[in-house]
One Martini backbone bead per residue (centre of mass of N, CA, C, O) as a GRO file, in nm:
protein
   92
    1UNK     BB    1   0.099   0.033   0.019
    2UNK     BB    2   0.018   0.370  -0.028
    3UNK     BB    3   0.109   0.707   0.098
    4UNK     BB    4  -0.016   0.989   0.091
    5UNK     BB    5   0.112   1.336   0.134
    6UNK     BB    6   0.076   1.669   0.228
    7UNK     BB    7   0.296   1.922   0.181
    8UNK     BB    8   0.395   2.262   0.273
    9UNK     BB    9   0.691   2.407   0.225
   10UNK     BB   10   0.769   2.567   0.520
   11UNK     BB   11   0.703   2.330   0.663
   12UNK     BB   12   0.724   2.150   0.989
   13UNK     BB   13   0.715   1.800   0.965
   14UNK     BB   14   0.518   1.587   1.142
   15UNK     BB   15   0.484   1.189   1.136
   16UNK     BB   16   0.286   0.893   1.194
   17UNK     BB   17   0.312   0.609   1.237
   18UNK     BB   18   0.120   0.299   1.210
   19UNK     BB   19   0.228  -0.070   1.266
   20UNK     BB   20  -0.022  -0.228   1.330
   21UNK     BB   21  -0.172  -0.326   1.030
   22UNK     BB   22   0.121  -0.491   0.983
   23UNK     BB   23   0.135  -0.636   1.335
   24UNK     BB   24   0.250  -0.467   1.552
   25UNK     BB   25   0.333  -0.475   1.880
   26UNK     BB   26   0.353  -0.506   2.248
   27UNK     BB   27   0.523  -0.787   2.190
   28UNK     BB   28   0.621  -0.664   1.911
   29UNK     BB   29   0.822  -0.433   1.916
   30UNK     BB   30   0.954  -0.191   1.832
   31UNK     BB   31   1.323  -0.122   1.789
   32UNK     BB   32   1.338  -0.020   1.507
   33UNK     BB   33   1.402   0.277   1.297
   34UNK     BB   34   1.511   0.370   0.987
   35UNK     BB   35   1.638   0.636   0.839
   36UNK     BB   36   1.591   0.744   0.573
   37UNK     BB   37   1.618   0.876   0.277
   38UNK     BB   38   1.682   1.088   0.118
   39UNK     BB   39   1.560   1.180  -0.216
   40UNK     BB   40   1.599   1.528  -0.176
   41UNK     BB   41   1.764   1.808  -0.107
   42UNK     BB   42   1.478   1.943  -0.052
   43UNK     BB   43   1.411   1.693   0.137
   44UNK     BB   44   1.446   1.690   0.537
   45UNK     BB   45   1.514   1.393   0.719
   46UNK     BB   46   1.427   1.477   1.076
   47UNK     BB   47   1.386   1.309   1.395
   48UNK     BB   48   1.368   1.048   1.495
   49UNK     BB   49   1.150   0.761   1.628
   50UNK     BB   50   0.995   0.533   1.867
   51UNK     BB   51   0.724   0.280   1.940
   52UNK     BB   52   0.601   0.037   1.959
   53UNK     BB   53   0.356   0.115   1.692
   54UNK     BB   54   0.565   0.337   1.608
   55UNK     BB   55   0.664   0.642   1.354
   56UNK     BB   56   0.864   0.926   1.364
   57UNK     BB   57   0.881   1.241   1.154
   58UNK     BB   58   1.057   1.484   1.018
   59UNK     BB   59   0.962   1.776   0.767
   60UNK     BB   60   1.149   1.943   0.520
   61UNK     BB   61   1.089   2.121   0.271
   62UNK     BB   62   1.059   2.153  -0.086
   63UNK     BB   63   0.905   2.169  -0.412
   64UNK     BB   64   0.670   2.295  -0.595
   65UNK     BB   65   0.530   1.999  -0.752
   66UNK     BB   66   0.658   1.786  -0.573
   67UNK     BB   67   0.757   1.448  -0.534
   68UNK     BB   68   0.813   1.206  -0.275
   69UNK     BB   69   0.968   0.930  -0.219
   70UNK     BB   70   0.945   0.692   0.087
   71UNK     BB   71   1.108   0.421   0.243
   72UNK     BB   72   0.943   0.287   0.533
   73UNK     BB   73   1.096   0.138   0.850
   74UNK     BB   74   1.064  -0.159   1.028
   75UNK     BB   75   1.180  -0.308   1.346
   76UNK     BB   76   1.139  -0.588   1.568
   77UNK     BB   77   1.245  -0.772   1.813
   78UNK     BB   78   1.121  -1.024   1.656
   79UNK     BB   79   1.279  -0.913   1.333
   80UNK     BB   80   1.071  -0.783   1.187
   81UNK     BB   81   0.994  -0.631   0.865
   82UNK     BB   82   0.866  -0.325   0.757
   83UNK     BB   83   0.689  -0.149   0.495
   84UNK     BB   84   0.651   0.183   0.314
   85UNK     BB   85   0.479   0.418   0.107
   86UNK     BB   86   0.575   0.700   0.074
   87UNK     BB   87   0.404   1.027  -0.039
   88UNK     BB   88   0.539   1.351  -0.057
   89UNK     BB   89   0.338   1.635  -0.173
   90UNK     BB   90   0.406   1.963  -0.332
   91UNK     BB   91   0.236   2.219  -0.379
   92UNK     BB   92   0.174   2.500  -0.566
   0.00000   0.00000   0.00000
């Protein structure tokens, strides 16, 4: 499945994801959330975070009219891998 979402260029934004309908829960948390690569030095990926079955991250920056995809992962304590397209797309 693919998360399309919408952010307007000069906001710093949080986005936070919620891997329980892929799986996570609280007997078998997130261990690990690792930072994407930005797609784009123009769109910049940081402050990474994670809780038991979330993943947060900051979004700045960005060019109006382009989308960004970005492959966000989480590991749980007991190995499995979870992934999701993210596409961030920067209104005109």
């Amino acid at each position: 499945m693919t998360i399309y979402v919408t952010k307007e260029t000069p906001e710093d934004e949080d986005w936070t994801f919620d891997w329980t309908p892929k799986g996570a829960s609280v007997s078998d948390p997130i261990a690990s959330a690792p930072t994407p690569a930005s797609p784009s030095p123009d769109l910049v990926i940081h402050t990474p975070s994670h809780a038991a079955t979330t993943t947060t991250l900051w979004f700045s920056g960005g060019v109006p009219g382009m989308s960004y995809p970005i492959l966000m992962e989480a590991i749980t304590t007991g190995g499995r891998t979870y992934s999701e397209l993210l596409v961030f797309t920067i209104p005109q």
